[in-house]
C-alpha positions as CSV (number, residue, x, y, z in Angstrom):
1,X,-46.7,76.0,1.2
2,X,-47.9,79.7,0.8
3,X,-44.2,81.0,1.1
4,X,-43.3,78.2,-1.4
5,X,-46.0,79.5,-4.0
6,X,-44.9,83.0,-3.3
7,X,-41.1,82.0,-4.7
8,X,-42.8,80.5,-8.0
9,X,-44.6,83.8,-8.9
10,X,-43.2,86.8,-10.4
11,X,-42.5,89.6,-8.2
12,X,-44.2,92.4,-10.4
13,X,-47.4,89.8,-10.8
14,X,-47.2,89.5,-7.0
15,X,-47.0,93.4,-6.7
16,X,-49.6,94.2,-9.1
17,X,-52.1,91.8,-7.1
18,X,-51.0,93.5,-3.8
19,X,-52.2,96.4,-5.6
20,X,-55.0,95.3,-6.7
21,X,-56.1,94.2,-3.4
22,X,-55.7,97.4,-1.9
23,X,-57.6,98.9,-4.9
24,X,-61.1,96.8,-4.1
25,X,-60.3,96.8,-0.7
26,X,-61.2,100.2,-0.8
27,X,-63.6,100.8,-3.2
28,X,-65.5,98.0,-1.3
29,X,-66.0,99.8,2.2
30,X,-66.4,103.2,0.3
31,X,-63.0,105.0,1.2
32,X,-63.4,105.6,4.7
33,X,-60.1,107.0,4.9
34,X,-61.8,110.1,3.1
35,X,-63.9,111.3,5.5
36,X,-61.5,111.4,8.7
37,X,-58.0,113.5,9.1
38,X,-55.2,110.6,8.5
39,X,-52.2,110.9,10.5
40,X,-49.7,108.7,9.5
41,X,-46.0,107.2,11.3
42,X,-43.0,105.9,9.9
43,X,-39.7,105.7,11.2
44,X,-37.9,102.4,12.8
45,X,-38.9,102.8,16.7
46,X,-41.0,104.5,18.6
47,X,-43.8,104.5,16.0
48,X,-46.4,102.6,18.5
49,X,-45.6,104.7,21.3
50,X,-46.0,108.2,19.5
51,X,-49.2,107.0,17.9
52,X,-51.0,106.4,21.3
53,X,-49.6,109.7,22.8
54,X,-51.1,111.5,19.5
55,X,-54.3,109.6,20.1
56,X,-54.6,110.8,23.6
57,X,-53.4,114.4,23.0
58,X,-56.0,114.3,20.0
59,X,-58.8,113.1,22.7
60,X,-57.9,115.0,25.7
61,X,-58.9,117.8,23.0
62,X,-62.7,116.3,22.2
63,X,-61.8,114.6,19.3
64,X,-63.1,111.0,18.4
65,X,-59.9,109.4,17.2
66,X,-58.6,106.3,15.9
67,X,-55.7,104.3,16.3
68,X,-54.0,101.1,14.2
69,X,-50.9,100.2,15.3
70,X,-48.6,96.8,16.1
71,X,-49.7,96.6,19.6
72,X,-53.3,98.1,19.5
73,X,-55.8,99.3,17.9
74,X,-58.3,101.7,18.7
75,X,-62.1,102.8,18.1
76,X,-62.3,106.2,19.6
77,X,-63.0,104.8,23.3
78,X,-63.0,101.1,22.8
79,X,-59.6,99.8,22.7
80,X,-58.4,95.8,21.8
81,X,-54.9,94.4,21.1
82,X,-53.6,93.9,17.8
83,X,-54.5,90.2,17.1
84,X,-53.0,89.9,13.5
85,X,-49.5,89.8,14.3
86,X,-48.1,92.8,11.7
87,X,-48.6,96.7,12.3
88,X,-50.5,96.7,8.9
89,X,-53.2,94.2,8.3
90,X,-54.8,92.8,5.0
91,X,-56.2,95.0,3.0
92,X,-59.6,94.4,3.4
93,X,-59.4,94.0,7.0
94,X,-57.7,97.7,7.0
95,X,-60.7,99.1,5.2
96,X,-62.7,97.4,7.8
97,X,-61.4,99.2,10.8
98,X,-60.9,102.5,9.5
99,X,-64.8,102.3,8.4
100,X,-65.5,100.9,12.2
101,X,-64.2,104.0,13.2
102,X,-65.9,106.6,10.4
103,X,-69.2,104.6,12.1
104,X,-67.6,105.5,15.9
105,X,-68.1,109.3,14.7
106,X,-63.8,109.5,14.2
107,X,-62.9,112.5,13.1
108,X,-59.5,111.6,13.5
109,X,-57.2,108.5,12.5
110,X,-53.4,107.5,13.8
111,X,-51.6,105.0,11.7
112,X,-48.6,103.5,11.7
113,X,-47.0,102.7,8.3
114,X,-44.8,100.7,7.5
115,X,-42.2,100.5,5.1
116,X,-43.1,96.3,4.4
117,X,-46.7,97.8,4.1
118,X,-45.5,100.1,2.1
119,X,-43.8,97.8,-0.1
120,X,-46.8,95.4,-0.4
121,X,-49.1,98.4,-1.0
122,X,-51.3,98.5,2.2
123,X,-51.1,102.1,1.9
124,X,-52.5,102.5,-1.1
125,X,-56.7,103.5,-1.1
126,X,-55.7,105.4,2.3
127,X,-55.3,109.0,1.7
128,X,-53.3,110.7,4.3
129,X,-53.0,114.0,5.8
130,X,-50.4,114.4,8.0
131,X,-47.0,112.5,8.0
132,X,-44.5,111.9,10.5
133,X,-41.3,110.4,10.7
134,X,-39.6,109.4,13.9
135,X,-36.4,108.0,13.4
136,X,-34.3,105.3,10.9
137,X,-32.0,103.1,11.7
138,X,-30.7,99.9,9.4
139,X,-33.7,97.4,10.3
140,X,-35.7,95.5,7.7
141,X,-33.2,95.6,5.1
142,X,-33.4,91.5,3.8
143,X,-37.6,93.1,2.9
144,X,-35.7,96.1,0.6
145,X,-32.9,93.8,-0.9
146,X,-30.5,94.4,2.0
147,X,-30.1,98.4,0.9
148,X,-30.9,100.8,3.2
149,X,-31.4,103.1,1.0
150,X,-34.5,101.1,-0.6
151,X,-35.7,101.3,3.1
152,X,-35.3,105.0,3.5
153,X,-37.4,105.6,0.1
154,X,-40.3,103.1,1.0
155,X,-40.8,105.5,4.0
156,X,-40.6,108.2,1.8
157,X,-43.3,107.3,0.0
158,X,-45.9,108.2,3.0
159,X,-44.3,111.5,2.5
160,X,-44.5,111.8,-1.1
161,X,-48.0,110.4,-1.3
162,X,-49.3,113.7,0.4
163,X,-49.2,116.4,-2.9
164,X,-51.2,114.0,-4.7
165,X,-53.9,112.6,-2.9
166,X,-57.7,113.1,-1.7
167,X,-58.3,117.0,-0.5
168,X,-60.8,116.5,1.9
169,X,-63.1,119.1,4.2
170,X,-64.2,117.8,7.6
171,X,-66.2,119.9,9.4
172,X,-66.6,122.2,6.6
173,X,-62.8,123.6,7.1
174,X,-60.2,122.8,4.2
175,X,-57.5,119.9,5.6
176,X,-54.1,121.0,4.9
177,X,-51.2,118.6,3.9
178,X,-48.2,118.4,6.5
179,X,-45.1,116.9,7.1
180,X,-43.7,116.8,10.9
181,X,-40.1,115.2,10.9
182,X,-37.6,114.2,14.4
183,X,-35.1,117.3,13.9
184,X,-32.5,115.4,15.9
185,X,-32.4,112.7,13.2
186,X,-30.0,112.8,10.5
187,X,-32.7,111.6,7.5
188,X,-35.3,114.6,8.2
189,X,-34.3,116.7,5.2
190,X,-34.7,113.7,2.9
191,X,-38.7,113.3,4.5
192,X,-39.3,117.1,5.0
193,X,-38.3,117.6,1.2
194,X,-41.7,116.3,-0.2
195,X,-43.8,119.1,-1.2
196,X,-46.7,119.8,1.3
197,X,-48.7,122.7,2.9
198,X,-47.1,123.3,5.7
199,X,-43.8,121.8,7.7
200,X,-42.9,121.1,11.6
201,X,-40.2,119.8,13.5
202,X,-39.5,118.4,16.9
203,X,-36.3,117.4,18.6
204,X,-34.6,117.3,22.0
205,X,-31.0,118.5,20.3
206,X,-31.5,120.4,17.4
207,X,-33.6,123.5,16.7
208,X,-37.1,122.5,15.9
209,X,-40.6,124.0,16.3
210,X,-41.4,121.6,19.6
211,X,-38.0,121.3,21.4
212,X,-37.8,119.6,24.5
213,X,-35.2,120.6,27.2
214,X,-34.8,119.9,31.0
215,X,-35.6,116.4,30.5
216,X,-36.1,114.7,33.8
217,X,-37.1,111.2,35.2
218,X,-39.2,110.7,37.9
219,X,-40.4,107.6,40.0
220,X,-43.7,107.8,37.6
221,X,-42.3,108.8,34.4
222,X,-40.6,111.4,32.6
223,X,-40.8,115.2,32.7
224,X,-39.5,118.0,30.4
225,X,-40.3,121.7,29.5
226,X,-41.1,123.2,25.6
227,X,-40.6,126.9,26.0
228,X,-40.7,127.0,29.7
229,X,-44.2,124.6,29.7
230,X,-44.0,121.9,31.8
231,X,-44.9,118.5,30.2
232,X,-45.0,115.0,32.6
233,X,-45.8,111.5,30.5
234,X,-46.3,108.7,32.9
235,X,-44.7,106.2,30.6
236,X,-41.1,105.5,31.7
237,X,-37.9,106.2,29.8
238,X,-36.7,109.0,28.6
239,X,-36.2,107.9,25.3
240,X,-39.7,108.2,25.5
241,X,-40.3,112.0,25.6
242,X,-38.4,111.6,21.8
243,X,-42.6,109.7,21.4
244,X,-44.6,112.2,22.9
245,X,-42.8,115.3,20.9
246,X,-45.0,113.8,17.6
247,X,-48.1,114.2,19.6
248,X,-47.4,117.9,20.6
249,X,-46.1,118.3,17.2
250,X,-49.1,117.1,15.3
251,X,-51.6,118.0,18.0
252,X,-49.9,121.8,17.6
253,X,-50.7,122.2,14.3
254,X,-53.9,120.8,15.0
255,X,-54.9,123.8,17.2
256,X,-55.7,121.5,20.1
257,X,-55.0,124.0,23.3
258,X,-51.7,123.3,25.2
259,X,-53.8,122.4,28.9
260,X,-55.5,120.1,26.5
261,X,-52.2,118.4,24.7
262,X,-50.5,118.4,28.5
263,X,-53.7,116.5,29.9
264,X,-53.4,114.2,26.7
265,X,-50.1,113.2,27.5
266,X,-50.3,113.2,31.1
267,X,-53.6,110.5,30.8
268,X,-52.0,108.1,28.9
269,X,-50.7,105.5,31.6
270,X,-50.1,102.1,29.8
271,X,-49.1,101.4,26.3
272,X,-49.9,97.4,26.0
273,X,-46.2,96.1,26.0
274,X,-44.3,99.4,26.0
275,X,-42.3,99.7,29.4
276,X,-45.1,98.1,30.4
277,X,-44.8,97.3,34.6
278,X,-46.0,94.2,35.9
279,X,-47.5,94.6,39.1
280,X,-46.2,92.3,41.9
281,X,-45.9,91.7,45.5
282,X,-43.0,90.4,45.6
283,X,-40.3,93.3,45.7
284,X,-38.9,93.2,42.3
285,X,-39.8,95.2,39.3
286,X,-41.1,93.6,36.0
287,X,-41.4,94.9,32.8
288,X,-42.3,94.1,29.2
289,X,-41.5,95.6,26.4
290,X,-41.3,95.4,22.3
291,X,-37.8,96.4,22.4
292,X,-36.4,94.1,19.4
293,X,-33.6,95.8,17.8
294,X,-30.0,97.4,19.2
295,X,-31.0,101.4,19.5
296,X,-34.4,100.2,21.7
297,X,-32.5,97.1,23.7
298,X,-30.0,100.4,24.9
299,X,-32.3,102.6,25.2
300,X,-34.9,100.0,27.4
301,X,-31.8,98.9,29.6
302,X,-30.7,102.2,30.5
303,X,-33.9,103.1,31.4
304,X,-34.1,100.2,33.9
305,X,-30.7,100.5,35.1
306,X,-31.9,104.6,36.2
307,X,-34.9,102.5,38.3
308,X,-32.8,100.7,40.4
309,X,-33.5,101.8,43.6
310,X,-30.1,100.8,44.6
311,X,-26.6,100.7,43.0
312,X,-26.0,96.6,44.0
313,X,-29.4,95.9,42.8
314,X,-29.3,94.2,39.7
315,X,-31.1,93.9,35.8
316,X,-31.9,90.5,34.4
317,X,-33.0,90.7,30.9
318,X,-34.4,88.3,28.4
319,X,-34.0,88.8,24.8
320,X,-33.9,87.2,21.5
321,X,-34.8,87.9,17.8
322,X,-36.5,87.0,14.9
323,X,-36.2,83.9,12.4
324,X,-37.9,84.2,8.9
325,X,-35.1,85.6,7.4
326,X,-35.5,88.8,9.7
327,X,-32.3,90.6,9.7
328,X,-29.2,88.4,11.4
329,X,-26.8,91.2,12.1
330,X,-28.7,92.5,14.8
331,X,-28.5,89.6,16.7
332,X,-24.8,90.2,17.4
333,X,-25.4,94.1,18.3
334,X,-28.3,93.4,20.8
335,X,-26.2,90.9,22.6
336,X,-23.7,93.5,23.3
337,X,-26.4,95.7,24.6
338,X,-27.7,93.1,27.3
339,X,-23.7,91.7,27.6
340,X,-22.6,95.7,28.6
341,X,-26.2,96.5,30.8
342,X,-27.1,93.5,32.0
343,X,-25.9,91.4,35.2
344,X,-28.1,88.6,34.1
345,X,-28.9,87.8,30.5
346,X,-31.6,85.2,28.6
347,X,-31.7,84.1,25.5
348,X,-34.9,82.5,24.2
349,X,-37.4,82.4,21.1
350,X,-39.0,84.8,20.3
351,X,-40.7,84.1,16.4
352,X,-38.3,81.8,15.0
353,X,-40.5,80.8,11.7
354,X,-39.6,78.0,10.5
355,X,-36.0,78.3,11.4
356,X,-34.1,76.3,13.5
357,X,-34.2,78.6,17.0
358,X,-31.0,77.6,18.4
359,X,-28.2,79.2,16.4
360,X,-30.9,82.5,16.4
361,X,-30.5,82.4,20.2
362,X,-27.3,81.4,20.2
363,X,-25.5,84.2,17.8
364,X,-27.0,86.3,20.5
365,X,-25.2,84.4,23.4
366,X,-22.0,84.4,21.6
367,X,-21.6,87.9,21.7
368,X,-23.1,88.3,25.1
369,X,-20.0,85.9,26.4
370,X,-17.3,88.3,24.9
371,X,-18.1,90.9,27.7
372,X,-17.9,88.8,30.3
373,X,-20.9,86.6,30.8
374,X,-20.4,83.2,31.8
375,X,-22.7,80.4,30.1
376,X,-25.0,79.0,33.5
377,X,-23.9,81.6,35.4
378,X,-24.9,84.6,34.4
379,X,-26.1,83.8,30.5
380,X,-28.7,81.1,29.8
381,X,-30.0,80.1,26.8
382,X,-33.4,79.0,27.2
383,X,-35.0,78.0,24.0
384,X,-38.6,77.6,25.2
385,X,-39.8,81.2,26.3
386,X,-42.5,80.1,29.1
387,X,-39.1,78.5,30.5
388,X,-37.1,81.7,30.3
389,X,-38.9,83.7,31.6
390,X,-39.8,81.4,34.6
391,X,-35.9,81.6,34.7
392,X,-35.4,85.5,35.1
393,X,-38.0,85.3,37.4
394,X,-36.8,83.0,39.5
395,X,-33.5,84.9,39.4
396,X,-34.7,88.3,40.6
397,X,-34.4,89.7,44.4
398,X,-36.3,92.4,45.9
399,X,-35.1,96.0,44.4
400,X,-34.1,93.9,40.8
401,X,-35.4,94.9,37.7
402,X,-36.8,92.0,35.3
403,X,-37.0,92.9,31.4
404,X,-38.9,90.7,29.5
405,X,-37.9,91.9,25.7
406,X,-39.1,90.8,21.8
407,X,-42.4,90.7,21.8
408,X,-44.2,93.6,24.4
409,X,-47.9,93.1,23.5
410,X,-48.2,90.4,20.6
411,X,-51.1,87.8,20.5
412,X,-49.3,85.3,19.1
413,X,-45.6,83.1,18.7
414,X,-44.5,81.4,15.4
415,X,-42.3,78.2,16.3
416,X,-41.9,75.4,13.8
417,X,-43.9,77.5,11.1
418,X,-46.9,77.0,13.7
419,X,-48.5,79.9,15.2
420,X,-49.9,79.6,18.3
421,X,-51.2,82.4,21.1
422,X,-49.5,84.2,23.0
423,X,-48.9,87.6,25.3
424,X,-45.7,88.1,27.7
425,X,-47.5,90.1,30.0
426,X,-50.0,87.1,30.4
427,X,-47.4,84.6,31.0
428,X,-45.6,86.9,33.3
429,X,-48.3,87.0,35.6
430,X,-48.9,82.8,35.4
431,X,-45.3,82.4,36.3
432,X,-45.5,85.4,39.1
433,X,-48.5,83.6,40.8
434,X,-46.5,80.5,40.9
435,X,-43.4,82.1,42.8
């Protein structure tokens, strides 16, 4: 019914409420926003990840810091999963956390923005201070009109926002306006262009103020040097170190001491659904993670192909994508990903909407089959997501590595239109105990 209104309305009436909304919203709990340093992320990937590596650099270095982002959120110590199912909640409910966190004694706030946010004016009533951009690739594009260039400019307008808005002093010292931008990525002029105080860069490739090179894995995470500093994260991937250069970055320019930034980083064990391990006795590793798009579903399955302890040892993944009009060409490209990587592949819900879940799955299938996966053999599609992952499960032999993809941390699945709770990791651990 709500999404049936929505079609009757105008766009620009449904726009100007959004705007509205965010207007009060703010006026409401007294611009909280105003009276901490805002850090905000955009970018495709990644964004979740580099937030709570800037939020532990930021508190390794005495700061009480903030953090609201898809999987958690954040009140300087106090930590709870994201229960509303987007990155960027209402309005009001916004307002409300970023004033929890003013009353915490927060000096410091990480936010990830996002371009649908963006669009619906969530941003707006938030006045930012530092801006960072990670990465774009073509995702979201049915919410911008199917242009990608209408996706790179709604990111752009965390950037642009900077010039204009609040000046603030914390702490008696004058907050500069900054843009930090992924060197390596291809869009950074376009988000560095905006005017601002002052400019930084990070990359692994290119030349960039925080450059990261002798990138290593290890059997408890990742290490790499910046200008012969050694640097460990204990989160696993490599692609990862790409997340914990924004934290250097933005921590840098901070003047938060290196020992300080290295502890930060080197603290931060768990990200709720983020290469998350599940612990088990049983000989096999198990991990969960948001991966949900093709660039992350390579990225996650190289990294657990470089954990196999032995070459014959073998990855079983389970995947699957989103309904709701969500973008369909994915589908295809992340099948390839598992179809190449994979020796065992998946297919199951993952928020289907109100769409029917089987041609979602099975577009995903399709694709797996043309390299060389064999339909209850090797490829399963397994509507019901309990079910699936009961199946890679029950697949697995000691030295395999499990990959439960989609949906890392979220509190909730949306099947038939109905929402209902949920968390992977949870479920993971019910169908462990019953092995």
């Amino acid at each position: 019914m709500k999404a049936f209104i929505k079609k009757l309305i105008p766009k620009s009436l449904l726009s100007a409420y959004h705007l509205l909304l965010a207007y009060t919203a703010a006026i409401f709990y007294g611009f909280p926003s105003r009276k901490m340093i805002m850090i905000g992320l955009t970018g495709t990937k990644g964004k979740t990840t580099a937030a709570n590596f800037i939020w532990s650099a930021l508190t390794a270095g005495g700061h009480k810091t903030g953090l609201m982002g898809t999987a958690n959120i954040r009140i300087a110590d106090r930590e709870i999963l994201n229960p509303y199912h987007m990155t960027m909640p209402g309005r009001f409910t916004l307002q409300k956390i970023l004033r929890q966190m003013v009353k915490a004694g927060c000096t410091y706030c990480v936010m990830e923005v996002t371009s649908e946010g963006i669009n619906q004016w969530r941003n707006v009533g938030i006045d930012f201070d530092i801006a960072v951009f990670t990465n774009l690739y073509p995702e979201h594009l049915p919410s911008h009109g199917g242009s990608f260039e209408n996706y790179k400019k709604a990111k752009g307008k965390l950037f642009e926002g900077l010039a204009g808005s609040y000046r603030k002093t914390i702490n008696g010292t004058a907050v500069p306006k900054i843009a930090i931008a992924n060197a390596d990525d291809e869009h950074k002029d376009y988000y560095l262009n905006f005017p601002v105080d002052k400019k930084s860069t990070f990359s692994i490739h290119s030349a960039a103020d925080v450059k990261a090179e002798n990138v290593q894995s290890t059997t408890a995470g990742v290490k790499f040097f910046i200008r012969n500093t050694e640097y460990e994260i204990r989160i696993l991937g490599e692609f990862n170190v790409y997340n914990a250069l924004p934290a250097i970055a933005v921590a840098s320019v901070l003047d938060v001491p290196t020992e300080k930034i290295k502890a930060g980083l080197l603290n931060l064990n768990v990200i709720p659904g983020r290469m998350e391990i599940i612990e088990n006795g049983l000989g096999f590793t198990v991990i969960v993670d948001y991966a949900h798009q093709k660039e992350s579903m390579w990225a996650a399955l190289a990294a657990a192909r470089a954990m196999k302890p032995k070459p014959e040892n073998r990855i079983i993944v389970l995947l699957g994508a989103e309904g709701g009009g969500r973008d369909p060409k994915k589908r295809p490209l992340m099948g390839e990903a598992a179809g190449k990587l994979a020796d065992f592949v998946i297919c199951s819900n993952v928020d289907p909407y109100e769409d029917d879940p089987y041609p979602i799955a099975n577009d995903i299938a399709v694709e797996v089959e043309k390299h060389g996966k064999i339909r209850d053999q090797n490829l399963f599609v397994i509507l019901d997501r309990r079910e699936g992952i009961k199946k890679s499960l029950q697949l697995a032999k000691p030295g395999d590595i499990v990959l439960i993809t989609g949906k890392g941390a979220e509190q909730s699945i949306t099947i038939g239109g109905k929402t209902t709770p949920w968390d992977d990791r949870v479920v993971v651990r019910e169908e462990l105990a019953k092995i």
